[in-house]
C-alpha positions as a LaTeX table, in Angstrom:
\begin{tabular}{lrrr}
\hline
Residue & $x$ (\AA) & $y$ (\AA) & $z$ (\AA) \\
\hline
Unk1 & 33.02 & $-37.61$ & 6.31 \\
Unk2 & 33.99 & $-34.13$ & 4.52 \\
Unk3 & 31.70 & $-31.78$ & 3.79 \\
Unk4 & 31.00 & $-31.10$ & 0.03 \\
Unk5 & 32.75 & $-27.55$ & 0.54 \\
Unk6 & 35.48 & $-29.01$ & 2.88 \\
Unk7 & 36.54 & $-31.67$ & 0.76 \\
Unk8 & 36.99 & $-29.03$ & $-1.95$ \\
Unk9 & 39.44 & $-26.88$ & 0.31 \\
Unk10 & 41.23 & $-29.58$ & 1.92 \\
Unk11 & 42.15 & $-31.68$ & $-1.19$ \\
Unk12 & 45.19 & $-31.22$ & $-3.38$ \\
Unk13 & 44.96 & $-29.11$ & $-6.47$ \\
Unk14 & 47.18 & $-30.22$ & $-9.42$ \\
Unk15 & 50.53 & $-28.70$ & $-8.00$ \\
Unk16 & 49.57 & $-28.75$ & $-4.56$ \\
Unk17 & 51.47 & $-27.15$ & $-1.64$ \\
Unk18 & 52.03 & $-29.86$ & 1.55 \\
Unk19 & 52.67 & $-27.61$ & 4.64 \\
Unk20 & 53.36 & $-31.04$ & 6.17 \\
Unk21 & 51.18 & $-34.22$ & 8.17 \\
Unk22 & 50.71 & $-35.13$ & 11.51 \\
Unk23 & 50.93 & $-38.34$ & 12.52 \\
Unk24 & 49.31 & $-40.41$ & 15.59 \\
Unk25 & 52.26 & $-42.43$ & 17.29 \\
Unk26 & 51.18 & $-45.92$ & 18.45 \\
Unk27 & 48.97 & $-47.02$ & 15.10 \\
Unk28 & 52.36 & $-48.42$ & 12.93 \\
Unk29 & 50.68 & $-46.62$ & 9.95 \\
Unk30 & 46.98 & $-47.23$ & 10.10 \\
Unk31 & 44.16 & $-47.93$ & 12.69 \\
Unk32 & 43.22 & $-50.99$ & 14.20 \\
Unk33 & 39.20 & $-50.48$ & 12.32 \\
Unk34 & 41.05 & $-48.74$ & 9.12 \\
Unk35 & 41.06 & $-45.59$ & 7.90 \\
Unk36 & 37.86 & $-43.69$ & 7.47 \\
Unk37 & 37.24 & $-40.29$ & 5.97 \\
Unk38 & 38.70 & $-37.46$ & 8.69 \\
Unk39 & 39.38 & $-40.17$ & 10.96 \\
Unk40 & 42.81 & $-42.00$ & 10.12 \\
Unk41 & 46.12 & $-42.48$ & 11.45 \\
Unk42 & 47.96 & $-39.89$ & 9.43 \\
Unk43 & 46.55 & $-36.55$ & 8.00 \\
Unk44 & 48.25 & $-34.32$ & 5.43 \\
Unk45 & 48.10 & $-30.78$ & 5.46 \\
Unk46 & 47.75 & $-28.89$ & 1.57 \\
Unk47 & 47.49 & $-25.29$ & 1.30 \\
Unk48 & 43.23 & $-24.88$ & 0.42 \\
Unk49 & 42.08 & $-23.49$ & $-2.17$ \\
Unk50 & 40.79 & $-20.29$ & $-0.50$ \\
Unk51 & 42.16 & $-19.45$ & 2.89 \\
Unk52 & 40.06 & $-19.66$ & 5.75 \\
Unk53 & 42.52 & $-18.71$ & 8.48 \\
Unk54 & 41.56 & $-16.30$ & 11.64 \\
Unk55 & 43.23 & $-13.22$ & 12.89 \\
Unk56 & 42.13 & $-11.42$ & 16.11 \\
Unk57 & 39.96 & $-7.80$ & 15.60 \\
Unk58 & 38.85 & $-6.71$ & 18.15 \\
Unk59 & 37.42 & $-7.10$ & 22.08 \\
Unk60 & 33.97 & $-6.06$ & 23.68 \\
Unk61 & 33.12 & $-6.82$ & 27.37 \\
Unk62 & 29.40 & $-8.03$ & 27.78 \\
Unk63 & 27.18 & $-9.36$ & 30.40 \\
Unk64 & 27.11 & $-12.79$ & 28.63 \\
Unk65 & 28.51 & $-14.42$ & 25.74 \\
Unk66 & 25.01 & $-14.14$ & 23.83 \\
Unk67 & 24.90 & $-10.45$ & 24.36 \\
Unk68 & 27.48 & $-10.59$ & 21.43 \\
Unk69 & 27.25 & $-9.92$ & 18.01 \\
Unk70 & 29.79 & $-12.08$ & 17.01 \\
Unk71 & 28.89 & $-15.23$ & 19.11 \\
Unk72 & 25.38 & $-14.95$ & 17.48 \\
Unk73 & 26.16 & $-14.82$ & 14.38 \\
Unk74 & 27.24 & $-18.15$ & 12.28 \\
Unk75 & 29.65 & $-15.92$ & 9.79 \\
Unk76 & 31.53 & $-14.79$ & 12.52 \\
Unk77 & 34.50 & $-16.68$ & 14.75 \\
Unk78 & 35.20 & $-15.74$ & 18.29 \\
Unk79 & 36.64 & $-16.53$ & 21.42 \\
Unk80 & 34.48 & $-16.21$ & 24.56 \\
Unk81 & 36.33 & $-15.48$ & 27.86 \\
Unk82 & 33.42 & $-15.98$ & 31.33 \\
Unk83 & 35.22 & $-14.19$ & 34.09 \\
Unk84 & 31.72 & $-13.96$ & 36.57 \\
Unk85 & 28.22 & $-15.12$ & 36.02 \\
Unk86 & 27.48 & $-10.88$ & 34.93 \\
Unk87 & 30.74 & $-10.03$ & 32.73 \\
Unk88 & 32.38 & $-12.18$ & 29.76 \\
Unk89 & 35.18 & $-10.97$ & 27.30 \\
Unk90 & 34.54 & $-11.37$ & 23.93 \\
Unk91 & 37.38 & $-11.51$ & 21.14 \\
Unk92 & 36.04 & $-11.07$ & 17.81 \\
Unk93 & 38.18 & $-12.67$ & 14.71 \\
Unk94 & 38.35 & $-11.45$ & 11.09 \\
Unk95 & 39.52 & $-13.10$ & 7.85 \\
Unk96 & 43.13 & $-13.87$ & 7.08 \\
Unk97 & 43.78 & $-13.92$ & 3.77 \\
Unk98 & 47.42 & $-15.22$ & 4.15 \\
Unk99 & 46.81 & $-18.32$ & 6.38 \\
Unk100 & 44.81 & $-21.99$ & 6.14 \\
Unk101 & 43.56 & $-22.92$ & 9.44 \\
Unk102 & 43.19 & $-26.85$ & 10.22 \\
Unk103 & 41.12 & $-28.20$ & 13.26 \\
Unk104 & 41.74 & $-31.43$ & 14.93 \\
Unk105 & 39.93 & $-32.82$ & 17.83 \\
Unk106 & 37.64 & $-35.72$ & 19.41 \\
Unk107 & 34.78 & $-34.07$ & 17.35 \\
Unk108 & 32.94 & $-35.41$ & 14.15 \\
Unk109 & 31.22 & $-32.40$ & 13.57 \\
Unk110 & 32.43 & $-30.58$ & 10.12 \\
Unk111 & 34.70 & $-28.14$ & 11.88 \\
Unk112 & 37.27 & $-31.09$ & 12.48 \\
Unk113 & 39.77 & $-31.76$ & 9.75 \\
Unk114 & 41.74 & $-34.55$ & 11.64 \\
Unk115 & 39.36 & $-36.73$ & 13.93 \\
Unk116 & 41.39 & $-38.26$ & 16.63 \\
Unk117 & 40.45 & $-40.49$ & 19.19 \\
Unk118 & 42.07 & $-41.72$ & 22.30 \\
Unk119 & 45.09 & $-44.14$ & 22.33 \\
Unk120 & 44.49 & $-47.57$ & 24.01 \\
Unk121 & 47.58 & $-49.52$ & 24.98 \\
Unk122 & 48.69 & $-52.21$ & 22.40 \\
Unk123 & 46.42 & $-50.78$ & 19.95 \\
Unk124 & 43.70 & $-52.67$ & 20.65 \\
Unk125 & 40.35 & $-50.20$ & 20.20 \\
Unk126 & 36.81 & $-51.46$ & 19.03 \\
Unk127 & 33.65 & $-52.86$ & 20.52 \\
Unk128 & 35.58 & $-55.01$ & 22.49 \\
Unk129 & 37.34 & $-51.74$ & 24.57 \\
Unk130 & 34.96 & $-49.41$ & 24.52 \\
Unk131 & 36.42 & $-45.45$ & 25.35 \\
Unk132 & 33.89 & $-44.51$ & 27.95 \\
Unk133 & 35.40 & $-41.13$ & 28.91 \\
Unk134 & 37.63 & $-39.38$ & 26.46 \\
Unk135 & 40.52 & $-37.11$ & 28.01 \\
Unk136 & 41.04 & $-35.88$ & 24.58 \\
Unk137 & 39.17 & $-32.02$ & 23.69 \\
Unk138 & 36.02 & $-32.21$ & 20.97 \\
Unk139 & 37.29 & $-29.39$ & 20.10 \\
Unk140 & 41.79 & $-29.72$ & 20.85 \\
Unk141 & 43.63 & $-27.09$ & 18.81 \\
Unk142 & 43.94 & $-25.74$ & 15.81 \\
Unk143 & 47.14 & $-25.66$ & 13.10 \\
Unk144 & 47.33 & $-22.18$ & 11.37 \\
Unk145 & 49.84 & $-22.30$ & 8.26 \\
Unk146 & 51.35 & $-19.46$ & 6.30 \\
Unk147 & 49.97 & $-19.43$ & 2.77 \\
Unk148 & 53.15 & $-17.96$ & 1.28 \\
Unk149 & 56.98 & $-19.38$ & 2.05 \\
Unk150 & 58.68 & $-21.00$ & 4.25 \\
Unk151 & 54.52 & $-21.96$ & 4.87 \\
Unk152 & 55.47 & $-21.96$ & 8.52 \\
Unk153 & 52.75 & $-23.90$ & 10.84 \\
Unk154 & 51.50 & $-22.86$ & 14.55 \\
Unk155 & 50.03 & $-24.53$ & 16.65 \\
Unk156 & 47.39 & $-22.95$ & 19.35 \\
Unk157 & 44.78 & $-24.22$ & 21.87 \\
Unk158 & 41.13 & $-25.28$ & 21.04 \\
Unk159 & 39.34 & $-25.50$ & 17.82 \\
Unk160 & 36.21 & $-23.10$ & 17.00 \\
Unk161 & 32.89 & $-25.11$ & 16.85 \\
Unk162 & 29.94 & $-25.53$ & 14.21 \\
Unk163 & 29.09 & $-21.88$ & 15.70 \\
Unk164 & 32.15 & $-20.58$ & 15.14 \\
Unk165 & 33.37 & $-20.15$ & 18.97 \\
Unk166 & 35.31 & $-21.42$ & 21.23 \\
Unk167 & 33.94 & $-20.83$ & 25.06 \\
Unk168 & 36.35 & $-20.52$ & 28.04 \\
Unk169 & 33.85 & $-21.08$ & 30.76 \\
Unk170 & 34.26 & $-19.75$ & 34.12 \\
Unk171 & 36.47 & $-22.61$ & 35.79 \\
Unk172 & 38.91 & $-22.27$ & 32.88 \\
Unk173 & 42.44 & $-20.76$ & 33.30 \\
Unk174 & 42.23 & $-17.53$ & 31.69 \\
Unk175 & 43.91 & $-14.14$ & 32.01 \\
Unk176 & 44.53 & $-11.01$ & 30.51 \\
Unk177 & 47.86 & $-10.53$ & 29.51 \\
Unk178 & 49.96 & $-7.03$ & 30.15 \\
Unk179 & 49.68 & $-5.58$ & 26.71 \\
Unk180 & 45.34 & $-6.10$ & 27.23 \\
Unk181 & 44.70 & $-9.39$ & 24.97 \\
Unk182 & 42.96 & $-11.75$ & 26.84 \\
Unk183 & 44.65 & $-15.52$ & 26.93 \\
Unk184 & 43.92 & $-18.93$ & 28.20 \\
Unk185 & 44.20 & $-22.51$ & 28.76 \\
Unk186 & 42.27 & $-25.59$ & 27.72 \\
Unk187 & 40.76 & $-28.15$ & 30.68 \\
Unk188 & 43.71 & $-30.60$ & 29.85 \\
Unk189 & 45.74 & $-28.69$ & 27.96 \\
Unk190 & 47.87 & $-29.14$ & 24.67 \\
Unk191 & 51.72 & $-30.01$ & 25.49 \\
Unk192 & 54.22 & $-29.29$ & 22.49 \\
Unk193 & 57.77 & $-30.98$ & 22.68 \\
Unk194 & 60.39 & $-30.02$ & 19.85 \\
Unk195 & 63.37 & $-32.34$ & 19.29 \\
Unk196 & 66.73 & $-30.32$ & 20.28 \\
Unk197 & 69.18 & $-30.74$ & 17.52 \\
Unk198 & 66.77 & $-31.39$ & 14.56 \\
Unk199 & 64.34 & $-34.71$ & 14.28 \\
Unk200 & 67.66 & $-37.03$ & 13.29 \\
Unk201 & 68.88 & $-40.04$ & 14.54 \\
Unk202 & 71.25 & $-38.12$ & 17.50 \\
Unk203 & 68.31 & $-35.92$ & 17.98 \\
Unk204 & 67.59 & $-35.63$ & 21.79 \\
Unk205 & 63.89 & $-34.89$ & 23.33 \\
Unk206 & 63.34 & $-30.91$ & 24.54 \\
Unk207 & 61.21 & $-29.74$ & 27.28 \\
Unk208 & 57.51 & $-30.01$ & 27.30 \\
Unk209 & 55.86 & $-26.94$ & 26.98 \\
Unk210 & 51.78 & $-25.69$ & 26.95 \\
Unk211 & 50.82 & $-24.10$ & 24.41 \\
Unk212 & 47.92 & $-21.31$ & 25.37 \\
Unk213 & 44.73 & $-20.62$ & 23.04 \\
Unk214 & 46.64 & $-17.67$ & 21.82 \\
Unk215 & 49.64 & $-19.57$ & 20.58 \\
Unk216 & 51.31 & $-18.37$ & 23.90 \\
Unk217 & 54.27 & $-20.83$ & 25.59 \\
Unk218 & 54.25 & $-21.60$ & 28.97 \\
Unk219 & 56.04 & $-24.02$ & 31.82 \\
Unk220 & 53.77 & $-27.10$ & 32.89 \\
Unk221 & 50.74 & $-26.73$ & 35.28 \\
Unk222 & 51.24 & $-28.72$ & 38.63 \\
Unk223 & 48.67 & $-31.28$ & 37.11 \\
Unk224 & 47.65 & $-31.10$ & 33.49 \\
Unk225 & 44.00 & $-29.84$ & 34.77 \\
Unk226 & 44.80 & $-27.32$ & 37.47 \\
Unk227 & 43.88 & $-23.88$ & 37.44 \\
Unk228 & 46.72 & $-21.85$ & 37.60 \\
Unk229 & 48.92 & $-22.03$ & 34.71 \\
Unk230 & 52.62 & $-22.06$ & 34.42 \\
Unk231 & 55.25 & $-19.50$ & 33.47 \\
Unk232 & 55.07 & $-17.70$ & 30.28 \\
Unk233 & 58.42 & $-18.41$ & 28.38 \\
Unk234 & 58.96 & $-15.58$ & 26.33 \\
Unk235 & 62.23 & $-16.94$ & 24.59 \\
Unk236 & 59.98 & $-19.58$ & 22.83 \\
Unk237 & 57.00 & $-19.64$ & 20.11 \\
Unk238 & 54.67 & $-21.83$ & 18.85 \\
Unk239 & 56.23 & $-22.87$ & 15.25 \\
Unk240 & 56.04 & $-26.22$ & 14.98 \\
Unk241 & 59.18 & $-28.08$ & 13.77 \\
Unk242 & 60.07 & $-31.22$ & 12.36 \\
Unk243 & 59.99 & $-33.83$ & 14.60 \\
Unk244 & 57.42 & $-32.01$ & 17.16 \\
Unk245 & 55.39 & $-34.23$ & 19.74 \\
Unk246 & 51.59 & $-32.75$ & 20.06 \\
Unk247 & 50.23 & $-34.44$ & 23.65 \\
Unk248 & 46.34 & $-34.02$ & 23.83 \\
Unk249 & 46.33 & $-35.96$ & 26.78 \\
Unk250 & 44.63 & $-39.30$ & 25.17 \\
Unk251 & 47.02 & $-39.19$ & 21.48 \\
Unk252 & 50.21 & $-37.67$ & 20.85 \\
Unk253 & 51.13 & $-36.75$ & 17.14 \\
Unk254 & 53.81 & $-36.40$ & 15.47 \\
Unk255 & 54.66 & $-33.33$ & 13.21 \\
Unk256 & 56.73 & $-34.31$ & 10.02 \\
Unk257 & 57.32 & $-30.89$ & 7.65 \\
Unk258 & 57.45 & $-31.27$ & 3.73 \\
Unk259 & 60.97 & $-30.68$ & 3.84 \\
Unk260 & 61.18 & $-33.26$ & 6.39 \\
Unk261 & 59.21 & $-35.93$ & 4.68 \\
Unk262 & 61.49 & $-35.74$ & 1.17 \\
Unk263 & 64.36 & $-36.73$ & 2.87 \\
Unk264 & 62.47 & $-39.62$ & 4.73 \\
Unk265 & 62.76 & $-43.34$ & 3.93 \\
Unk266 & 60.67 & $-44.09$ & 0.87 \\
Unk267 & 59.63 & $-47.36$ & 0.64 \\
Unk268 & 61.93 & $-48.58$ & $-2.00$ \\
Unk269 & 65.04 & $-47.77$ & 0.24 \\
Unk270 & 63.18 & $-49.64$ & 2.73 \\
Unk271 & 63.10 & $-52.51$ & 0.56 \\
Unk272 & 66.80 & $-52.34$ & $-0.09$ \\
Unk273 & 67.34 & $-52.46$ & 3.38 \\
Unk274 & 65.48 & $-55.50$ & 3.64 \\
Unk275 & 67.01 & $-57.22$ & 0.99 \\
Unk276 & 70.24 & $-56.31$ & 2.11 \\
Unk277 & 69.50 & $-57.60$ & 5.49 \\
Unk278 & 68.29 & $-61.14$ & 4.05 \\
Unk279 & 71.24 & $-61.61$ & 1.77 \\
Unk280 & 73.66 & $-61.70$ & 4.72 \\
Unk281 & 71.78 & $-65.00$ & 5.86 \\
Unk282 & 71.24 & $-63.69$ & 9.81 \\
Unk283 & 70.20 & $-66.50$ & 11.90 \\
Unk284 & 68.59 & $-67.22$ & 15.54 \\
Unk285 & 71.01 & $-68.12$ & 17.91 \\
Unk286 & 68.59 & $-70.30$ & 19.66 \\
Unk287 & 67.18 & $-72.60$ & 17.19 \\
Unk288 & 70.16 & $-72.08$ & 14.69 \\
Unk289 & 67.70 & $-71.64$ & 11.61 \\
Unk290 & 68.10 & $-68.67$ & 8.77 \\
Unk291 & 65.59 & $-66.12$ & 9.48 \\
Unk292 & 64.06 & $-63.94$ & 6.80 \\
Unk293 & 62.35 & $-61.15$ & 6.69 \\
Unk294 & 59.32 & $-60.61$ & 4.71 \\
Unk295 & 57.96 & $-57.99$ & 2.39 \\
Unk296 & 55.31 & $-55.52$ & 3.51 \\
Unk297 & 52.77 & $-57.48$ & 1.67 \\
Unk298 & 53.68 & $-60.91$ & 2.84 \\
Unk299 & 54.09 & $-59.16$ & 6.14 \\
Unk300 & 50.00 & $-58.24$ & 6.17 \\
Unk301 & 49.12 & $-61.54$ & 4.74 \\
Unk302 & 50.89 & $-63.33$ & 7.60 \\
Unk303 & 48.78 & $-65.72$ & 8.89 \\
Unk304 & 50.89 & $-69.20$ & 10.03 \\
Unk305 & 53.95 & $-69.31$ & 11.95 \\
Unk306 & 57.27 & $-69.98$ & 9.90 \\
Unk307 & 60.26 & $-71.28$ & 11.02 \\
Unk308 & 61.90 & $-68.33$ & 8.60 \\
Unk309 & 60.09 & $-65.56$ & 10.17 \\
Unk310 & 61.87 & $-63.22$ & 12.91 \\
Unk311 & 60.50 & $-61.79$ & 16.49 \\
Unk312 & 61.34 & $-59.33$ & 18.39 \\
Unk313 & 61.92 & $-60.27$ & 22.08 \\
Unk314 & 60.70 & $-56.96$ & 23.46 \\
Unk315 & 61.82 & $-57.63$ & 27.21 \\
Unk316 & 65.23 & $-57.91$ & 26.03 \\
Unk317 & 65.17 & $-56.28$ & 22.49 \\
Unk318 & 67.22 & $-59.15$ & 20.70 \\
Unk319 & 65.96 & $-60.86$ & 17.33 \\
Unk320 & 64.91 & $-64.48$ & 17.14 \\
Unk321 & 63.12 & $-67.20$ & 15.50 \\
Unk322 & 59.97 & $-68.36$ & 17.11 \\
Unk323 & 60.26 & $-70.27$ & 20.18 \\
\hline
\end{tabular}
């Protein structure tokens, strides 16, 4: 659950600002166990009510990470790069008054807005399939939004923990980058894909890209855990766009903008649709009966076969009765 003081920051004001949501893919709208607290299908993104976004400051080279002043201290956020057992990089991050940071990962602890947990096939998650090893980060990325217009959202690697920090140990792929800043890569990574040609019906899937801890874009590794990372592609950034696929290797989400989202389906048109659909009488071509279909409500309080109700034949994609 929120935290007295995160619940505060995180929900709506009177006229509140929606940078956007992020959706799980897979879930239909809601998890198989329900909704609870940070953990849901969907999470909305509102601008806080006092920003708590990060902006580098400044880097110090120690023997260890807890030779640092700002890895000690619980007011303070950094990023901790290990190069050797004897020398560690240590980038120290200040206040940003103009951005709201939001955390999502495999995490409970209070750091986590969005709690996300892995995907099973068909949905099907609870005692009865048990995750026993999570692919997905504790700690996956982090979603920095502008506090002012067009509130544009980044995206970047790893999320800072109950201390703070986020620790690139020495097996990690990490670098230092031509201009000095220091850069790396999550174990598994976090894969962005934007939709070429707007998120529309003739919109057509881009490339998949990594996205670095620094908000950096880069080519593929060879396998999503190696070592080495890919190219760096300058061209691109790390804005996220309507329509934008967020693979954390165990969930991919989907990132709808405000703009986005009021022009979406409401769920009146929906219902128009539906009715629409019913009044032209469609029937199976199998068992020659009208077929109907229901309202969302009757739809979750389906519990009985009816001869009225349709099916999708998912080997073939064609709508039928039941038989």
């Amino acid at each position: 659950m929120f935290s007295s003081s995160q619940e505060e920051h995180c929900a709506p004001s009177k006229d509140p600002v929606k940078y956007g949501e992020l959706v799980v893919l897979g879930y239909n709208g809601s998890l198989p166990t329900g909704d609870r607290g940070r953990r849901k299908s969907r999470f909305a993104l509102y601008k806080r009510t006092k920003a708590n976004g990060v902006k580098p400051s400044s880097m110090h080279i120690h023997s260890t990470p807890q030779d640092s002043k700002a890895v000690n201290s619980k007011g303070l956020h950094s990023i901790s790069y290990t190069l050797s057992r004897h020398q560690t990089v240590v980038v120290e991050y200040s206040h940003d008054k103009d951005t709201d940071m939001f955390q999502i990962g495999r995490s409970t602890e209070s750091p986590i807005d969005f709690v996300v947990t892995d995907t099973i096939s068909g949905g099907q998650e609870g005692e009865e399939n048990p995750i026993t090893q999570s692919t997905i980060s504790r700690f996956a990325c982090r979603v920095v939004c502008e506090r002012n217009p067009p509130y544009t959202a980044r995206i970047f690697a790893a999320g800072f923990d109950s201390s703070k920090n986020i620790f690139l140990g020495e097996k990690a792929a990490k670098w230092k980058n031509p201009d000095g800043h220091m850069d790396g890569l999550t174990t598994n990574g976090v894969l962005v894909m934007h939709p070429k040609g707007g998120f529309t019906e003739e919109s057509k899937p881009g490339v998949w890209r990594e996205i670095s801890v620094c908000g950096d874009v880069y080519t593929l590794r060879e396998t999503r855990s190696a070592q080495i990372p890919g190219k760096l592609v300058e061209n691109e950034n790390n804005i996220l766009l309507d329509g934008s696929l967020v693979d954390l290797c165990g969930a991919t989400l989907l990132w709808r903008t405000a703009e986005g989202l009021f022009h979406a389906p409401t769920q009146k048109h929906l219902e128009a649709l539906r009715q629409e659909i019913n009044a032209a009488r469609p029937q199976c071509p199998v068992g020659l009966n009208t077929l109907a279909f229901p309202s969302m409500n009757r739809t979750r309080a389906f519990t009985s076969l009816e001869d009225k109700q349709p099916w999708v034949y998912l080997a073939c994609g064609h709508v039928h009765g039941y038989h």
